[in-house]
DRENBA-549831 format. One record per residue (C-alpha): residue number from 0; residue in one letter; x, y, z. Coordinates in nm, 3 decimals. Example, Ala and Ser with C-alpha at 12.3 -4.5 7.8 and 13.67 -1.06 7.14 Angstrom:
2
+-----+------+---------+---------+---------+
! pos ! code !       u !       v !       w !
+-----+------+---------+---------+---------+
!   0 !    a !   1.230 !  -0.450 !   0.780 !
!   1 !    s !   1.367 !  -0.106 !   0.714 !
+-----+------+---------+---------+---------+
***
This chain:
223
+-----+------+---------+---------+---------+
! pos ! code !       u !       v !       w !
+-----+------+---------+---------+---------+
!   0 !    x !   6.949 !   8.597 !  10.157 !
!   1 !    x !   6.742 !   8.779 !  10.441 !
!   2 !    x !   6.887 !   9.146 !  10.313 !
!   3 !    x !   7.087 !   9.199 !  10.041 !
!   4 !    x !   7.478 !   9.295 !  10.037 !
!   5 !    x !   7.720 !   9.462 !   9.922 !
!   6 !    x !   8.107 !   9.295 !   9.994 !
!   7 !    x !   8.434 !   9.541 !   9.942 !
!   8 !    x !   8.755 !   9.363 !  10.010 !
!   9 !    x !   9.065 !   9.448 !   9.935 !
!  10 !    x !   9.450 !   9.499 !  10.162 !
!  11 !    x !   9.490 !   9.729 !  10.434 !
!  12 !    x !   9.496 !  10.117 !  10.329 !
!  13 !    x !   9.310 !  10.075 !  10.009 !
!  14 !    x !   9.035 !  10.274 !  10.174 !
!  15 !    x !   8.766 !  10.028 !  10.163 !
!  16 !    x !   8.711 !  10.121 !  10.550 !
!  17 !    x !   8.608 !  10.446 !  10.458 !
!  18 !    x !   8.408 !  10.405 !  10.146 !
!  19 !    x !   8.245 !  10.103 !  10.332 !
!  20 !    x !   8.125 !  10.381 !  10.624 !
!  21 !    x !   8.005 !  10.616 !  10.344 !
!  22 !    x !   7.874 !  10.389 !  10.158 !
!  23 !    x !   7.630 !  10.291 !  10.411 !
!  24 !    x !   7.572 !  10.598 !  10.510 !
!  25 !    x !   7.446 !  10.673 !  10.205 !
!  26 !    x !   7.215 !  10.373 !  10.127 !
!  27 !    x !   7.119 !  10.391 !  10.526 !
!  28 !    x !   7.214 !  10.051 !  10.553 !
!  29 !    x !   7.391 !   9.838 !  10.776 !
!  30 !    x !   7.769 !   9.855 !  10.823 !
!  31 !    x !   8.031 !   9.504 !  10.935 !
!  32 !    x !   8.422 !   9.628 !  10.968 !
!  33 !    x !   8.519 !   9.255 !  10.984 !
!  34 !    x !   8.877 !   9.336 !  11.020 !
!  35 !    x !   8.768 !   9.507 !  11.352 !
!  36 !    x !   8.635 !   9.139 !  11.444 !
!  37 !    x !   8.968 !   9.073 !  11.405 !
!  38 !    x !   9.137 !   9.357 !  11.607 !
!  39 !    x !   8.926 !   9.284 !  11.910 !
!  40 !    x !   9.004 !   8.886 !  11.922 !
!  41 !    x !   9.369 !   9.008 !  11.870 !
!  42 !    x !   9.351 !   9.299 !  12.178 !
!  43 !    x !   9.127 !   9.044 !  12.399 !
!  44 !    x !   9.378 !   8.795 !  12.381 !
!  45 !    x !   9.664 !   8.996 !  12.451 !
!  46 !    x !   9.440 !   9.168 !  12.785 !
!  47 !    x !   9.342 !   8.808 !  12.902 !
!  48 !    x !   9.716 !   8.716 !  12.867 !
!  49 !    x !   9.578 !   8.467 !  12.553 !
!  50 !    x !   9.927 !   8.339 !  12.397 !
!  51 !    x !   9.910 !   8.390 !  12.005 !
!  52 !    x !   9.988 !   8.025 !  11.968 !
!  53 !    x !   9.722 !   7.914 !  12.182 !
!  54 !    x !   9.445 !   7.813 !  11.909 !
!  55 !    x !   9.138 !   7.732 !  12.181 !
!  56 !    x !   9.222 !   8.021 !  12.388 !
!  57 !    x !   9.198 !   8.249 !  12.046 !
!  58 !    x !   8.902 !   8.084 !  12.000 !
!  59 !    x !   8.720 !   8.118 !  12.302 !
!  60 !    x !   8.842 !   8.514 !  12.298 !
!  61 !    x !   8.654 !   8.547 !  11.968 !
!  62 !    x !   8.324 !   8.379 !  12.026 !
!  63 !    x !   8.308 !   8.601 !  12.367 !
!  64 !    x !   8.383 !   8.905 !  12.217 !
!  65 !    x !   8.136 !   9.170 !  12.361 !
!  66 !    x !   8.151 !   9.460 !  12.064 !
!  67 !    x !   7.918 !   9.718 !  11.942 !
!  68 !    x !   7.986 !   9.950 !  11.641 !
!  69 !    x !   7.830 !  10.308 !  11.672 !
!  70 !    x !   7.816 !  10.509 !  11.352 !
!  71 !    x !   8.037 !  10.856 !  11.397 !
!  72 !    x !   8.035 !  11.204 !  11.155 !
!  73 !    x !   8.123 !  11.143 !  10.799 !
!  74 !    x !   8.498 !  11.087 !  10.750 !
!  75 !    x !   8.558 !  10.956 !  11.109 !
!  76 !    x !   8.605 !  10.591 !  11.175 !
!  77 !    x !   8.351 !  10.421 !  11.325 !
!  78 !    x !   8.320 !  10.381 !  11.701 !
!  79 !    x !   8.419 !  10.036 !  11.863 !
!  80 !    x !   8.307 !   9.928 !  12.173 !
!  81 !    x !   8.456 !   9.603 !  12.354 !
!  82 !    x !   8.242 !   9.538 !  12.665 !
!  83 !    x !   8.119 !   9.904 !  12.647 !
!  84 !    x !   8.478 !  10.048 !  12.653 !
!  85 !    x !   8.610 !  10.237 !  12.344 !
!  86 !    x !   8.846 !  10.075 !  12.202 !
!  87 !    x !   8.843 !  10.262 !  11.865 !
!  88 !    x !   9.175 !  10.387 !  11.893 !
!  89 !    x !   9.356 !  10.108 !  12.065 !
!  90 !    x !   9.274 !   9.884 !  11.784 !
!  91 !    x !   9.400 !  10.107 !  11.509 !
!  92 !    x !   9.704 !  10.099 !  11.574 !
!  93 !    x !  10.007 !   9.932 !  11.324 !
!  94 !    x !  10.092 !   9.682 !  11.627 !
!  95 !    x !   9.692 !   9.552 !  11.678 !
!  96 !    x !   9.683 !   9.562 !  11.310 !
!  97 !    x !   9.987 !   9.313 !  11.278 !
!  98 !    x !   9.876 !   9.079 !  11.575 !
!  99 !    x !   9.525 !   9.094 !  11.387 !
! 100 !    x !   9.673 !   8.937 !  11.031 !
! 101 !    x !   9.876 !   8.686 !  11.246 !
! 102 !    x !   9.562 !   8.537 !  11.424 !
! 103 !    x !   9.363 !   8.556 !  11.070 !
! 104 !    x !   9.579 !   8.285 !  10.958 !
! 105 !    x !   9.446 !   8.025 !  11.236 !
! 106 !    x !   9.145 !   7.869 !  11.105 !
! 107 !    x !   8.997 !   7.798 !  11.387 !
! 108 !    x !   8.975 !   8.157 !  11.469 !
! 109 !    x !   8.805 !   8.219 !  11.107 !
! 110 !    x !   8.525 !   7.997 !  11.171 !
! 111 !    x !   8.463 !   8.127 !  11.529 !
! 112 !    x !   8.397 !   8.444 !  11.381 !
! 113 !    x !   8.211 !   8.350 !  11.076 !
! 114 !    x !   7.856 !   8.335 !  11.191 !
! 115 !    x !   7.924 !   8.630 !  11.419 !
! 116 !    x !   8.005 !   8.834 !  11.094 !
! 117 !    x !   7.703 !   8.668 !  10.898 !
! 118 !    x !   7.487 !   8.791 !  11.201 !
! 119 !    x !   7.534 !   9.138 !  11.048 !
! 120 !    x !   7.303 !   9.065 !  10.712 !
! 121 !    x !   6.995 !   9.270 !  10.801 !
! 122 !    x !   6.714 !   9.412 !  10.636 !
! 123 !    x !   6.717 !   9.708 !  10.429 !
! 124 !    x !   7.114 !   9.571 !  10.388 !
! 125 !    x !   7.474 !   9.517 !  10.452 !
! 126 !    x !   7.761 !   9.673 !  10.373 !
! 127 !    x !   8.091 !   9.460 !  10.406 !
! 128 !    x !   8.422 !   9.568 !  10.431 !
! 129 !    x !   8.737 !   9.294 !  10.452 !
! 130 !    x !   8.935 !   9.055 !  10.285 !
! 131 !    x !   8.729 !   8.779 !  10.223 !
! 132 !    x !   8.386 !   8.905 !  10.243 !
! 133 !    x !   8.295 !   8.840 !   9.869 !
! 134 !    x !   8.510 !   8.460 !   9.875 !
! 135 !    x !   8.369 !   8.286 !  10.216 !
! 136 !    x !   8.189 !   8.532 !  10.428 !
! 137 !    x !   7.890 !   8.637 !  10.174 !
! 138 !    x !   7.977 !   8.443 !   9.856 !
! 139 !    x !   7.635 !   8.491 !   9.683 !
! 140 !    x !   7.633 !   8.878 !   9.766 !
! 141 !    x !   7.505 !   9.048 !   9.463 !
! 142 !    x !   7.769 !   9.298 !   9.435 !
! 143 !    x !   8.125 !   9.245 !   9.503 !
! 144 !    x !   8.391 !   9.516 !   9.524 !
! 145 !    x !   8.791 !   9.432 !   9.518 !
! 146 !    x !   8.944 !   9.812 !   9.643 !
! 147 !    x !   9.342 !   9.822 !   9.631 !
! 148 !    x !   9.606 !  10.036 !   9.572 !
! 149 !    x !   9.974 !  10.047 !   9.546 !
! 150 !    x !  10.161 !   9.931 !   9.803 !
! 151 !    x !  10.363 !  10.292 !   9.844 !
! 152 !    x !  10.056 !  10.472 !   9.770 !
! 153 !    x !   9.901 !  10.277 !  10.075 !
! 154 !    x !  10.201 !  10.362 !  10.338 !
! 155 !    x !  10.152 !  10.717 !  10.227 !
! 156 !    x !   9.841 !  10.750 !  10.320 !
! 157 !    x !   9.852 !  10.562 !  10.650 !
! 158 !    x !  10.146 !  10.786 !  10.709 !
! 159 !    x !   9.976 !  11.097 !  10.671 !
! 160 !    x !   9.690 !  10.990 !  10.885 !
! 161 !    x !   9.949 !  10.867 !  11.154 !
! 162 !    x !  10.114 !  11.218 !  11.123 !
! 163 !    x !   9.773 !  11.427 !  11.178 !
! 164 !    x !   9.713 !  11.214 !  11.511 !
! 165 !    x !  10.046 !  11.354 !  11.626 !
! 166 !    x !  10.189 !  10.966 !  11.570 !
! 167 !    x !  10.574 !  10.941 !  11.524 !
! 168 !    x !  10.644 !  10.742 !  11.215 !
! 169 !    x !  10.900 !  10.591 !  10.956 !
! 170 !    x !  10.733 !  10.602 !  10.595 !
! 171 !    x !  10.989 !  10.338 !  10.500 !
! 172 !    x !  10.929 !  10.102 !  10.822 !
! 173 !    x !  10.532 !  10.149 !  10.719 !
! 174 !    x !  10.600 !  10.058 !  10.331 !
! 175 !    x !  10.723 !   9.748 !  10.469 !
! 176 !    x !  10.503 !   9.617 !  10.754 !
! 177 !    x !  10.199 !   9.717 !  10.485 !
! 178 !    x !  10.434 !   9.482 !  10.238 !
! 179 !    x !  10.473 !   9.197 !  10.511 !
! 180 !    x !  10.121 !   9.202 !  10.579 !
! 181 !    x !  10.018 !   9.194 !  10.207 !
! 182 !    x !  10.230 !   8.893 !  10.181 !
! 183 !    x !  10.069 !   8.681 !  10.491 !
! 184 !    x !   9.757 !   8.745 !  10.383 !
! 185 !    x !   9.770 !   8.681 !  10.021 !
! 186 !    x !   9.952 !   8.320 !  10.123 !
! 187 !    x !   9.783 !   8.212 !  10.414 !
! 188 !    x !   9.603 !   7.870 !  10.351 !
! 189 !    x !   9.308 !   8.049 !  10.509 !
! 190 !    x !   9.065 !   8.271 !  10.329 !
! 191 !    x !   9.378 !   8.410 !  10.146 !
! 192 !    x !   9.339 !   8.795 !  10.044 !
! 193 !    x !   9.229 !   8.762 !   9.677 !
! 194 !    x !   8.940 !   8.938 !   9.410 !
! 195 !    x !   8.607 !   8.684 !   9.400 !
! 196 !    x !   8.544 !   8.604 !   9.080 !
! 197 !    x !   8.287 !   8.751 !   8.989 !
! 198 !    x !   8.418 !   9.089 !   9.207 !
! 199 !    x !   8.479 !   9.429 !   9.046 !
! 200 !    x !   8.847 !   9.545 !   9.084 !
! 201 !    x !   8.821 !   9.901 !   9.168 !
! 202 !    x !   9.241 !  10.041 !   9.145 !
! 203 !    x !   9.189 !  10.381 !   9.425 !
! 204 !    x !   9.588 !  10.437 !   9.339 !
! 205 !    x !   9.593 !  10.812 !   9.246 !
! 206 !    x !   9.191 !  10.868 !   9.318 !
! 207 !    x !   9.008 !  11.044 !   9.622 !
! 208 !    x !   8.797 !  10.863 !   9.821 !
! 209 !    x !   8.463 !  11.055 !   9.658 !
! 210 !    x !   8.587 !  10.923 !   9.310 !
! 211 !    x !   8.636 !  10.592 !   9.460 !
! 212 !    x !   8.239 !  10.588 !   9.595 !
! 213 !    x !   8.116 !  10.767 !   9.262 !
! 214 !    x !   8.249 !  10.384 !   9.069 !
! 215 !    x !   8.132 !  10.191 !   9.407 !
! 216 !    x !   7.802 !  10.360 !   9.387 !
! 217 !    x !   7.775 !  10.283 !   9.020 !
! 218 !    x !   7.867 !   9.934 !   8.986 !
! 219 !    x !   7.618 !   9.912 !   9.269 !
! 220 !    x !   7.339 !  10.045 !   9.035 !
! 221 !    x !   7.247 !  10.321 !   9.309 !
! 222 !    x !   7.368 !  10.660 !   9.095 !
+-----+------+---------+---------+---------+
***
């Protein structure tokens, strides 16, 4: 490998997205939101008027993606650019997220985006957050995280952050898409959503996100 890595993988709202950010914020390394990769293909196929169904035209959206990732203040997301517009918030949203996990069971898609993601493994390191990061995108990656949480814990805390951006939302209509989702992606013939082998499961159910990096950090030998 030409810089080492780091993979943590694990459902939506586990907070891998954040420990991820701080994570390599810490080490000063190098940071790949795949599911972001994702999001884009999913909101540039919907703006080019792409059809879900329409495998080449996924495809093509995907290897033309134009996307930059700027580094914000500790605790915000990071800032995505799609052909230097931000696009941070439009692709956070519950909808993108949904068209993102039905377009992640295409493989054609996958592979599109494979060496894009791979592109990412620079020197001093990488720091990978996603759901198969650890299983197909960086399988020799000397230390491999699996972050989840309880599905209820999960809609919580996307509902609180939904509530602080002033976002209008059903706790019980969020346990489910989060449920929905969980079940595409564990049973999609693709890449399904699963712990590598040799990954650490981390359980974040009950913990704050500094506990969470305090057993990230260790199993990564950097305390």
């Amino acid at each position: 490998m030409t810089a080492p890595v780091i993979t943590i993988d694990g459902p939506g709202g586990s907070g891998k997205g954040t420990v991820t950010q701080m994570l390599a914020r810490r080490l000063g390394w190098h940071l790949l939101d795949s599911g972001a990769l994702y999001r884009l293909t999913a909101l540039a196929a919907k703006r080019q008027g792409v059809s879900f169904d329409d495998e080449a035209g996924l495809v093509a959206a995907a290897l033309n993606l134009n996307v930059t990732f700027e580094p914000t203040a500790p605790g915000e997301p990071v800032r995505v650019l799609l052909a230097g517009e931000d696009v941070t918030g439009a692709i956070r949203t519950e909808n993108c997220g949904d068209d993102a996990s039905k377009i992640a069971i295409i493989q054609p898609v996958r592979d599109a985006l494979l060496q894009r993601q791979r592109d990412f493994q620079k020197p001093p390191g990488l720091v990978a957050d996603g759901r198969d990061m650890g299983t197909v995108v960086f399988p020799d990656a000397p230390v491999k995280i699996f972050l989840t949480a309880s599905a209820q814990e999960r809609a919580e805390r996307r509902y609180r952050q939904l509530k602080d951006a002033g976002v209008s939302v059903n706790i019980d209509a969020l346990l489910e898409e989060i449920r929905a989702r969980d079940e595409r992606d564990m049973n999609r013939s693709a890449a399904p959503l699963k712990p590598a082998e040799d990954a650490q499961v981390i359980d974040s159910t009950g913990l704050s996100i500094e506990e969470v990096l305090d057993q990230v950090m260790a199993l990564a030998g950097q305390t």
